[in-house]
C-alpha positions as CSV (number, residue, x, y, z in Angstrom):
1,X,-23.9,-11.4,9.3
2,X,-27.3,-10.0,7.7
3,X,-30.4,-12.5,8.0
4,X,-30.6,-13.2,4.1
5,X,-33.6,-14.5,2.2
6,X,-35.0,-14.9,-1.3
7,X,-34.9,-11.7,-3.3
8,X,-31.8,-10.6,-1.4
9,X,-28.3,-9.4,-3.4
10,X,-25.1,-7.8,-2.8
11,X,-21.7,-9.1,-0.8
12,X,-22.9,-11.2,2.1
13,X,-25.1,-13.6,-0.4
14,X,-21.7,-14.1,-2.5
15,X,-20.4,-14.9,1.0
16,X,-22.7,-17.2,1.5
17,X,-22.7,-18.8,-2.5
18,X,-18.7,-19.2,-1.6
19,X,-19.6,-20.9,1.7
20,X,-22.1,-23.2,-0.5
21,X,-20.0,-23.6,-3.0
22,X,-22.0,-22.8,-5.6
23,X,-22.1,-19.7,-8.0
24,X,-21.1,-16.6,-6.6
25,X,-23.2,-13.9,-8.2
26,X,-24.7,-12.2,-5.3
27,X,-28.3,-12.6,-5.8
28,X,-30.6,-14.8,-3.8
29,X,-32.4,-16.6,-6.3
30,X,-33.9,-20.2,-6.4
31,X,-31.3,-22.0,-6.8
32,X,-29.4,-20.3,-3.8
33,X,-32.5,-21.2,-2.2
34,X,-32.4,-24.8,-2.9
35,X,-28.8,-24.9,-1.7
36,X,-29.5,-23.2,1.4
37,X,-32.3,-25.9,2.3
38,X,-30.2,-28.7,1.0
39,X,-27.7,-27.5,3.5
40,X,-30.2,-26.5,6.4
41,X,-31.6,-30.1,6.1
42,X,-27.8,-32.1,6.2
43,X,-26.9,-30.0,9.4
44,X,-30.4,-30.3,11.2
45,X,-31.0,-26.8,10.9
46,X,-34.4,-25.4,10.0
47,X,-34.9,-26.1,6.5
48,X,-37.0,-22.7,5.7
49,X,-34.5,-21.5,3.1
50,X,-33.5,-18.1,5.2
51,X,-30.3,-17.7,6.6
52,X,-30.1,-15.9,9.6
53,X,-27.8,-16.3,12.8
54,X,-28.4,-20.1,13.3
55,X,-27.1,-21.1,9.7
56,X,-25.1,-18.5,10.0
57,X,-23.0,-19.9,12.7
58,X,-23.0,-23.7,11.5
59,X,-22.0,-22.0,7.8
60,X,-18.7,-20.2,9.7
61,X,-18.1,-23.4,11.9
62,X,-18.1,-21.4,15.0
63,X,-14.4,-19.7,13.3
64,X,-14.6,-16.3,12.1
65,X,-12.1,-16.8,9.6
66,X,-12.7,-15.3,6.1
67,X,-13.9,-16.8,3.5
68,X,-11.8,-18.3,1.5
69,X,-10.8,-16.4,-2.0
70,X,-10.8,-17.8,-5.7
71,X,-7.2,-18.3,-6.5
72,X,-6.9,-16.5,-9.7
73,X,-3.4,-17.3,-11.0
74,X,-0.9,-15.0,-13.2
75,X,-0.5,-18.2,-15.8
76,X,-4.0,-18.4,-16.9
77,X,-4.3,-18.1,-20.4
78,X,-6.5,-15.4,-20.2
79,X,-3.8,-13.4,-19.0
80,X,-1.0,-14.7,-18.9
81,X,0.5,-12.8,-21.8
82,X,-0.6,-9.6,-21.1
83,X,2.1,-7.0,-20.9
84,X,2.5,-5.5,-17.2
85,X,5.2,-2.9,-17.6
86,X,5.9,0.6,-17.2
87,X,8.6,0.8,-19.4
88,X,7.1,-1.3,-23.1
89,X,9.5,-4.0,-21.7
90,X,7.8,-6.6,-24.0
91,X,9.0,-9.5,-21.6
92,X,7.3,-8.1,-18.8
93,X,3.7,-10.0,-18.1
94,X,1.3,-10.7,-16.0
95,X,2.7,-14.4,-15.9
96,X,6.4,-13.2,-15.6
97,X,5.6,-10.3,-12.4
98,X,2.0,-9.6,-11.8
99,X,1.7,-11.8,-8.3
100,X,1.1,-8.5,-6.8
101,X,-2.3,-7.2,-8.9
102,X,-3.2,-11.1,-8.9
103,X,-3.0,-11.6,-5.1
104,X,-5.3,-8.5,-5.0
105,X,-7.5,-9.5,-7.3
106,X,-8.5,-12.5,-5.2
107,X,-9.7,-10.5,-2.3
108,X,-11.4,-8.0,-4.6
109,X,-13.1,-11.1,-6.6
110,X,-13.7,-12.4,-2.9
111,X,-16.1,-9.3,-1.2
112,X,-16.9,-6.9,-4.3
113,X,-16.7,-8.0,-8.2
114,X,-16.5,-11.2,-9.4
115,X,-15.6,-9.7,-12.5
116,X,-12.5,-8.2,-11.7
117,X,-9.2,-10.0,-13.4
118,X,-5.8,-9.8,-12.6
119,X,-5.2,-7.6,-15.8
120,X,-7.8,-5.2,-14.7
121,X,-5.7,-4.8,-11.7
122,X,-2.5,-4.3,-13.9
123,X,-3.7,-1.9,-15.5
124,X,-4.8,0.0,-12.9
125,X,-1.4,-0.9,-11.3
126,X,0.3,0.4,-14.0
127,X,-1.4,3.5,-14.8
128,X,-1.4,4.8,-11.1
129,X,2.3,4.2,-11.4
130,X,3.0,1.6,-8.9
131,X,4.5,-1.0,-11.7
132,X,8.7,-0.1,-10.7
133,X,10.8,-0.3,-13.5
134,X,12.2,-3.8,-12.4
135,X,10.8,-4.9,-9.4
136,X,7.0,-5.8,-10.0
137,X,4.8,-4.4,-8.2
138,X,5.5,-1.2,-5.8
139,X,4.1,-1.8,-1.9
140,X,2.1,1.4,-2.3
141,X,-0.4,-0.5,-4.1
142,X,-2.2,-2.0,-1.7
143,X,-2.7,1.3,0.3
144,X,-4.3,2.9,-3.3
145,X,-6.6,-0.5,-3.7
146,X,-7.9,-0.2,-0.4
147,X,-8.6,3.6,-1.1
148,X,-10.3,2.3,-4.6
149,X,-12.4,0.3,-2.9
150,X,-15.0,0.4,0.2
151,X,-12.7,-1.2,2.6
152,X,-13.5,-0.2,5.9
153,X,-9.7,-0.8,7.5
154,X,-6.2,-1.4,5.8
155,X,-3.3,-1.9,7.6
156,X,0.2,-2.3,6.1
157,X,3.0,-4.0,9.2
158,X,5.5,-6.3,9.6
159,X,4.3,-7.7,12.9
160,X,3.6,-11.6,12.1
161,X,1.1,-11.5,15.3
162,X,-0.7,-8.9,14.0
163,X,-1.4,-10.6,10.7
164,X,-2.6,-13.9,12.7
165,X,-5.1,-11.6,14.5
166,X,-6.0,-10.1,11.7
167,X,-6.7,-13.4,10.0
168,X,-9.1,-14.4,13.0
169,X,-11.0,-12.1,12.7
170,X,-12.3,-12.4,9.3
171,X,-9.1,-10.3,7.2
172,X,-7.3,-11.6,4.2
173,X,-4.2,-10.8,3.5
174,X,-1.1,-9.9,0.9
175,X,1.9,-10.8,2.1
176,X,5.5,-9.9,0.3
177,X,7.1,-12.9,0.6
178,X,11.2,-13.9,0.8
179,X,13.2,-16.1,-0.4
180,X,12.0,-19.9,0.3
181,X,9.3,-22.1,0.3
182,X,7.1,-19.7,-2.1
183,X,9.6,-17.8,-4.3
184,X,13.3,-17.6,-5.2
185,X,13.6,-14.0,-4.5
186,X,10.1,-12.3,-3.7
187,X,6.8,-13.1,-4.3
188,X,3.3,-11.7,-3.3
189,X,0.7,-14.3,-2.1
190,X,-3.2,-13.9,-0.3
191,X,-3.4,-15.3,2.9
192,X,-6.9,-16.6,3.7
193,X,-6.4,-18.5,7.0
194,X,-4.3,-19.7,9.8
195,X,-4.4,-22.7,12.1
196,X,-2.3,-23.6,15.0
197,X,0.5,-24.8,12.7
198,X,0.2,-23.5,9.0
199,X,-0.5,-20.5,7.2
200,X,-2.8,-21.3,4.0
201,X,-2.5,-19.1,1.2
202,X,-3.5,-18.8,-2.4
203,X,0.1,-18.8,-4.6
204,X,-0.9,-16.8,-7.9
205,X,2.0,-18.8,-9.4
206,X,1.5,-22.2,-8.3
207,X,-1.1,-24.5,-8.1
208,X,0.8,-26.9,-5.4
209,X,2.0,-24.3,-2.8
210,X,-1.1,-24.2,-0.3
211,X,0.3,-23.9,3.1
212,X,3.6,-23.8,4.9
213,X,4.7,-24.3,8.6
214,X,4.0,-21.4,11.1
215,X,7.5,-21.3,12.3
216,X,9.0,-21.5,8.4
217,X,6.4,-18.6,7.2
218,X,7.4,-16.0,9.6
219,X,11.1,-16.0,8.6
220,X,10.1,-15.4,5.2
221,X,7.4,-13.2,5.6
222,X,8.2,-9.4,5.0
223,X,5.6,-7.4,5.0
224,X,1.6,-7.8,5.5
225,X,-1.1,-5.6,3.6
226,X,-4.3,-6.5,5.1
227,X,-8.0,-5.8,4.7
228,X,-11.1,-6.0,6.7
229,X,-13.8,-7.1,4.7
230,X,-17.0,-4.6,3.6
231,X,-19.5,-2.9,6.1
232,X,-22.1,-5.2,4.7
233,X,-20.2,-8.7,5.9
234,X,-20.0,-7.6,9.5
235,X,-22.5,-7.6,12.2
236,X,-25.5,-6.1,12.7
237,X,-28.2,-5.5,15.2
238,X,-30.4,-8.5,12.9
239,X,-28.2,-11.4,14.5
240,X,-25.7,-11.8,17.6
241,X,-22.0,-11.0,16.2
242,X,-20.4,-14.1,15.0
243,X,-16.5,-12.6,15.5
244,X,-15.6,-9.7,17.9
245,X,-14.4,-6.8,15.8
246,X,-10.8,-6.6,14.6
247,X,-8.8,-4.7,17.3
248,X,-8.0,-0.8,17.1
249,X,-5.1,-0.1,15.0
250,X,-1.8,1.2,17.6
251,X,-1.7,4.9,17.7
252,X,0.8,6.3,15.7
253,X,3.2,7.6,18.5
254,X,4.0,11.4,17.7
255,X,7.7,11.5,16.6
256,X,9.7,14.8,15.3
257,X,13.5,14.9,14.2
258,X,13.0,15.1,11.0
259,X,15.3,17.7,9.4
260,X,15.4,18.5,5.5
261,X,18.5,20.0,4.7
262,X,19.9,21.4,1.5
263,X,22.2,24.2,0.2
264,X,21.0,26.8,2.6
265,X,22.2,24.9,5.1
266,X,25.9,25.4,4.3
267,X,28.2,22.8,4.8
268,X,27.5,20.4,6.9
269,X,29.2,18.5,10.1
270,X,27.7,15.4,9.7
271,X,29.9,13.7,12.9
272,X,28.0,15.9,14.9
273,X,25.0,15.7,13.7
274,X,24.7,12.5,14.2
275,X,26.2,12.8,17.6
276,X,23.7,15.0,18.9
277,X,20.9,12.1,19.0
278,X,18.5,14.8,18.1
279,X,18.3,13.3,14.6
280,X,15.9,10.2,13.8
281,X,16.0,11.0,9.5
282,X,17.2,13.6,7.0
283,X,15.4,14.5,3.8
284,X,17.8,15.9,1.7
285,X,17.4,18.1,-1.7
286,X,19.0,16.6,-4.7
287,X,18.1,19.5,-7.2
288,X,15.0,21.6,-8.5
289,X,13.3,22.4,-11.6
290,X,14.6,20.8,-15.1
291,X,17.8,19.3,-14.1
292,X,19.8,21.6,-11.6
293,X,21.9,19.4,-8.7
294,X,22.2,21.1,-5.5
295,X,25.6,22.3,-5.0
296,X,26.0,20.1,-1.8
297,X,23.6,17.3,-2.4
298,X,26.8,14.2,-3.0
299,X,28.3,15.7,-0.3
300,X,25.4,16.1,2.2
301,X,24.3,12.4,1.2
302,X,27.3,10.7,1.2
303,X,28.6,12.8,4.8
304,X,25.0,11.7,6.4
305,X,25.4,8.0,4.8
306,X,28.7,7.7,6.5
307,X,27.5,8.9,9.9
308,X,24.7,5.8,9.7
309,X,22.1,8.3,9.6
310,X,19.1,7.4,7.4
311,X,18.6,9.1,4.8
312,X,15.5,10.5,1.7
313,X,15.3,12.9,-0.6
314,X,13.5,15.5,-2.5
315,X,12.9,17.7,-5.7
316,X,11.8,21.2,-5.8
317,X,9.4,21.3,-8.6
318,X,9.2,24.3,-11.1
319,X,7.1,22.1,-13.9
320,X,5.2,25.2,-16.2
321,X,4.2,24.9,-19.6
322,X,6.6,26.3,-22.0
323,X,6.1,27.7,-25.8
324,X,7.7,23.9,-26.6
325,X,6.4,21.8,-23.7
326,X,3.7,21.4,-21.6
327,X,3.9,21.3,-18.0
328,X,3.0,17.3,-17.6
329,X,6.0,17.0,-19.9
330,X,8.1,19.3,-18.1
331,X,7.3,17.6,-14.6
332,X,8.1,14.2,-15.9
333,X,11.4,15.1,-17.2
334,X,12.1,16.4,-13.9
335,X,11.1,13.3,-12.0
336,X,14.0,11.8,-14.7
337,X,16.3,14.2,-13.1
338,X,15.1,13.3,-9.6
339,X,15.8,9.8,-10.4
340,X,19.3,9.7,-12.1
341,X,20.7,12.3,-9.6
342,X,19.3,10.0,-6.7
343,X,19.1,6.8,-7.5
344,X,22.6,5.2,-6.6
345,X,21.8,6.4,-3.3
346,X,19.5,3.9,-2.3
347,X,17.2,6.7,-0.2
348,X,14.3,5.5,2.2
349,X,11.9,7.5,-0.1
350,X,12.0,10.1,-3.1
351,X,9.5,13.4,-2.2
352,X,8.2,15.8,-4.4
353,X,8.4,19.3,-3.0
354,X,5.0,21.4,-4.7
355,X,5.0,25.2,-3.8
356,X,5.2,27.1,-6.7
357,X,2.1,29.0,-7.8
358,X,2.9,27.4,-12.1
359,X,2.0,24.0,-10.5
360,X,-1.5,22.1,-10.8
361,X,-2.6,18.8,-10.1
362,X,-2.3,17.3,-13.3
363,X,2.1,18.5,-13.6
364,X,1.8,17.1,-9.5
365,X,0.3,13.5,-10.4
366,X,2.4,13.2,-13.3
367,X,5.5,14.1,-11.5
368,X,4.2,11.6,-8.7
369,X,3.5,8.7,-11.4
370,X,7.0,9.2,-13.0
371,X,9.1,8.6,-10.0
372,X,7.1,5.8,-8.8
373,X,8.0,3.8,-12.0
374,X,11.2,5.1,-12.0
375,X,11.9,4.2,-8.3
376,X,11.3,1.1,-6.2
377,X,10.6,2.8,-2.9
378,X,8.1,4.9,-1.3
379,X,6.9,8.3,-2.5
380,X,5.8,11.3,-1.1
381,X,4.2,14.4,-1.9
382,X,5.1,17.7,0.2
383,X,2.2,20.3,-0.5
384,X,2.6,24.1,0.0
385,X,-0.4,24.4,3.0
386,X,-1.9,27.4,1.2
387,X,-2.0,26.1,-2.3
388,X,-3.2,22.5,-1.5
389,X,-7.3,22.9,-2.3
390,X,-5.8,24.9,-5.3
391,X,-3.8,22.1,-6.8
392,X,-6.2,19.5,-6.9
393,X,-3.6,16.5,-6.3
394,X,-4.8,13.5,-6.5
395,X,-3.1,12.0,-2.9
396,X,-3.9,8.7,-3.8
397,X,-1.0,8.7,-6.2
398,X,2.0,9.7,-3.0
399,X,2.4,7.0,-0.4
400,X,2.5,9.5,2.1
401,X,2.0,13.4,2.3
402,X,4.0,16.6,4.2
403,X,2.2,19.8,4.6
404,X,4.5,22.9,6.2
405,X,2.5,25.0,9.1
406,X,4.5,27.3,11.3
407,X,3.4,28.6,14.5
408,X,2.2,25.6,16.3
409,X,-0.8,25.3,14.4
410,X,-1.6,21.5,12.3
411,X,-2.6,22.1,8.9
412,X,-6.6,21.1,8.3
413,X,-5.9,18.9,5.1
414,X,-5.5,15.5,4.7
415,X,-4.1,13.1,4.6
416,X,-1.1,14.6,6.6
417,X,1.7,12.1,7.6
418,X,4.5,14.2,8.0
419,X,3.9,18.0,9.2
420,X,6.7,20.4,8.8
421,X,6.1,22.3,12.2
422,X,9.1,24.6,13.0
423,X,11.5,26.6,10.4
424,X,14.2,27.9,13.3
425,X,15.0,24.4,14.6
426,X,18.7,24.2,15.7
427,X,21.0,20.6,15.6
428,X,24.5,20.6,16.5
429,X,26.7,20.6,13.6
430,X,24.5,22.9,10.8
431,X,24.6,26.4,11.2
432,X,21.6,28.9,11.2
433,X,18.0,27.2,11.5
434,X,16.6,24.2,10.2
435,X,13.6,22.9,9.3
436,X,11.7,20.3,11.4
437,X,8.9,17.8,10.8
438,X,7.1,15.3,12.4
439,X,4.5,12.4,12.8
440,X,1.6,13.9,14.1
441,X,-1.2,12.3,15.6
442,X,-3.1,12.1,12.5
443,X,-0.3,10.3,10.4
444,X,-1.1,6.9,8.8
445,X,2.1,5.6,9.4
446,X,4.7,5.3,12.5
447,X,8.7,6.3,12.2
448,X,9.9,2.7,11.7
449,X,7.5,3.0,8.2
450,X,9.5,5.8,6.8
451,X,12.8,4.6,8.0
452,X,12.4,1.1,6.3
453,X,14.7,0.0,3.6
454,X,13.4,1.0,0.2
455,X,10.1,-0.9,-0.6
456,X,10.8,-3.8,-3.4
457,X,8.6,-6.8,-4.9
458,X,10.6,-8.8,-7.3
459,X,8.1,-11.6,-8.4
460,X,9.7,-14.9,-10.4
461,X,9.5,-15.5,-13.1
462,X,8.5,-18.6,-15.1
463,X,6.8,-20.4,-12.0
C-alpha cells in the first residue's frame, strides 16, 4: 500500500476509510485524519496521522485479505423495482434476478465508485446484452465489467483452490452459486474472504446468509469470476509489500481439433468421426443471411449429438441495409433466425460468422447483442482477418473471438481465442478438406471453457 497523508485522494484512502469504518469518499481530509490518530493511538502506533507501512500492516492484521465490500442488496427500495429485462417482461426486476449486476456492484463500490448502484449495473447489463431472456444474468458479464473497468487481472474458473488463493491474496470474487444453502436454483454472490472453515460472502438477497462451511460451499459452487483489485491498492517501492502478488494465471495449453462443418462438407459419417479421436468440438452452420437453414444442419447436429461429440454453432451474416430496412434491423432479425433454428439444440455456444464486405460494426454488435439476449450461453464473434480494423466491432460485446489465417501465419489482432489455421484439414468420415481451428497461445480461455455446458444464472426470486 501507498504511505497516505493529509491532502491525499483516490482508491487506497477509501481502502483505508473502509478499514476505519468511516465514510468512504476517497479524500484525506480532517476527519480521516482524526480517525487515523484515534486508531494509531488505540494500537500503540505513532499517532502522527500518516499511514504508511507500520499502520499499514496493523490496519490489514498481518492478512492480506480484501477489504471487505458494502453489501448492496437487489431488495433495497431504491431499486428494487426497477425493471431488469431484455424482453419488457414487466416482472422482471432488479429484486426478482439482478444478483448478478448487484454482486458486481459491490466490488465496483468497493475499489472505484461509491456511486455506482446495482441499477447502473443493469442497465449496463442490459444494454451490452448480457440480460438472457430467462435466466438473469449471462456469465459473460463479468469478463465485459472487468474490461469496463481498470482491473489489472480477471479470471473466470471453476477450480475452488484457485478461488481460495485468489481470496488470499487480496481478490474478491462472484461466484454462480447452486442449489443449497444460498439459492433454490442459482444465485450470484461476492465473496470477500475465507478462513480455514467458511467462505464469507455478501448475499445480494439476504441479509442472514453470511458464511457457509468450506466443505458445503465447494459442492455448490459453479463457477468463480474474480478480480484483483486496482494498480493503486498494490505495493509500491514507498513500503515493504504487505501480500505476495497473486500467482501467474496457467498458460492456456495450445489445443486444435476444432472442425466447423456445414453443407460443403457433404454428408457426413459421424460414427467415424467421432472414432477417429482427432475431434475435440464441431462448430456447425445452422443457416446464413435472413432466414435460410443449411440443408444438412438437423442432420449434421443431431448425427454429431448422437456420436457424444460436443457440439456449437454458427450464422453466416449477410446483414445490408435495404430500401425497407436498415442493416441493424436486418442483423437482428437474423440473430432471430440463428436462435429459433438453434436453440433446441442446446449448443456449447452460438458464433457469428462476419466476412462480407455489406457488414460494419454497428449490423456486427447488434447482431452480437441479439443473440446474447436471445441465448443463455456463450457467444462468439468470427471476424474475416482482412476486414477486422475495417469493421470497427466492438469485441467487448462476443465472449470470445475467431479470426481465419492460412499459411501458418497468427493473425495480429486481438483478442484472438480461437484461430482458424488450416482450410485442407482431413478427419475420417467427411470427405474433401475441412477447416481447422485452435487455441493459440494468445487465447483467453483453455478447451474445457468452450466445451462447458451452456452458461446459465437463474437468480430467485422473491428472497
Amino acid at each position: 500500500m501507498n504511505t497516505i497523508r493529509k491532502g491525499s485522494s483516490g482508491d487506497s484512502v477509501k481502502t483505508l476509510q473502509r478499514l476505519l469504518g468511516i465514510t468512504a469518499d476517497g479524500k484525506f481530509g480532517k476527519n480521516t485524519r482524526a480517525a487515523v490518530v484515534a486508531y494509531q493511538t488505540a494500537h500503540g502506533l505513532a499517532a502522527d496521522g500518516i499511514v504508511g507501512p507500520a499502520t499499514w500492516a496493523v490496519l490489514l492484521g498481518g492478512s492480506v485479505l480484501g477489504v471487505r465490500p458494502p453489501d448492496n442488496k437487489q431488495y433495497d427500495a431504491r431499486w428494487a423495482r426497477v425493471l431488469y429485462t431484455a424482453t419488457g417482461n414487466k416482472t422482471q426486476t432488479i429484486k426478482s434476478s439482478g444478483c448478478g449486476p448487484t454482486s458486481m456492484t459491490d466490488i465496483v463500490n468497493a475499489w472505484f465508485d461509491t456511486g455506482v448502484t446495482p441499477a447502473d449495473l443493469c442497465k449496463l447489463a442490459v444494454k451490452g446484452g448480457y440480460r438472457t431472456r430467462n435466466n438473469g444474468t449471462a456469465w459473460g458479464f463479468f469478463a465485459y465489467m472487468s474490461s469496463r473497468y481498470d482491473f489489472p487481472r480477471f479470471r473466470s474458473t471453476a477450480t475452488h483452490a484457485e478461488a481460495i488463493a485468489a481470496l488470499a491474496k487480496g481478490a474478491l470474487i462472484v461466484a454462480s452459486m447452486g442449489k443449497g444453502y444460498w439459492t433454490k436454483g442459482g444465485h450470484f454472490i461476492c465473496l470477500w474472504k475465507c478462513d480455514q472453515k467458511y467462505m464469507y460472502a455478501c448475499d445480494p438477497a439476504s441479509a442472514t446468509r453470511k458464511r457457509q462451511k468450506l466443505s458445503d460451499f465447494r459442492r455448490q459452487a459453479k463457477r468463480y469470476f474474480i478480480f484483483w483489485p486496482p494498480a493503486d491498492l498494490g505495493a509500491s517501492d514507498e513500503v515493504p509489500e504487505v501480500a505476495e502478488p497473486a500467482p501467474a494465471l496457467p498458460a492456456v495449453t495450445v489445443t486444435n481439433g476444432i472442425y466447423d462443418i456445414s453443407k460443403w462438407q457433404g454428408k457426413v459419417n459421424w460414427a467415424k468421426v467421432a472414432a477417429s479421436g482427432l475431434v475435440k468440438l464441431v462448430i456447425i452452420r445452422a443457416g446464413y443471411g435472413q432466414g435460410t437453414v443449411d440443408p444438412r444442419f438437423v442432420e449434421n447436429i443431431e448425427g454429431a449429438q448422437a456420436q457424444g461429440i460436443p457440439v456449437a454453432v454458427y450464422w453466416y451474416s449477410y446483414a445490408k441495409a435495404t430500401g425497407r430496412e436498415s442493416a441493424v434491423r436486418r442483423a437482428q432479425n437474423e440473430a432471430d433466425s440463428f436462435y429459433r433454428v438453434t436453440s433446441k439444440y442446446s449448443p456449447r455456444f452460438w458464433m457469428m460468422d462476419a466476412e462480407e464486405a455489406c457488414l460494419n460494426g454497428d449490423s456486427i454488435n447488434a447482431f452480437l447483442v441479439r443473440i446474447r439476449a436471445l441465448s443463455d450461453g456463450k457467444v462468439g464473434a468470427y471476424i474475416a482477418n482482412h476486414r477486422f480494423a475495417s469493421y470497427k466491432v466492438d469485441t467487448s460485446l462476443a465472449d470470445f473471438v475467431m479470426i481465419p489465417r492460412g499459411n501458418n501465419i497468427q493473425p495480429t489482432h486481438r483478442p484472438l481465442d480461437l484461430w482458424q489455421y488450416s482450410f485442407g484439414s482431413r478427419v475420417p468420415g467427411i470427405s474433401g478438406n475441412v477447416d481447422q481451428s485452435k487455441i493459440p497461445e494468445c487465447g483467453r480461455f483453455p478447451l474445457e471453457w468452450f466445451l462447458a455446458a451452456p452458461e446459465k444464472s437463474v437468480a430467485d426470486v422473491g428472497e
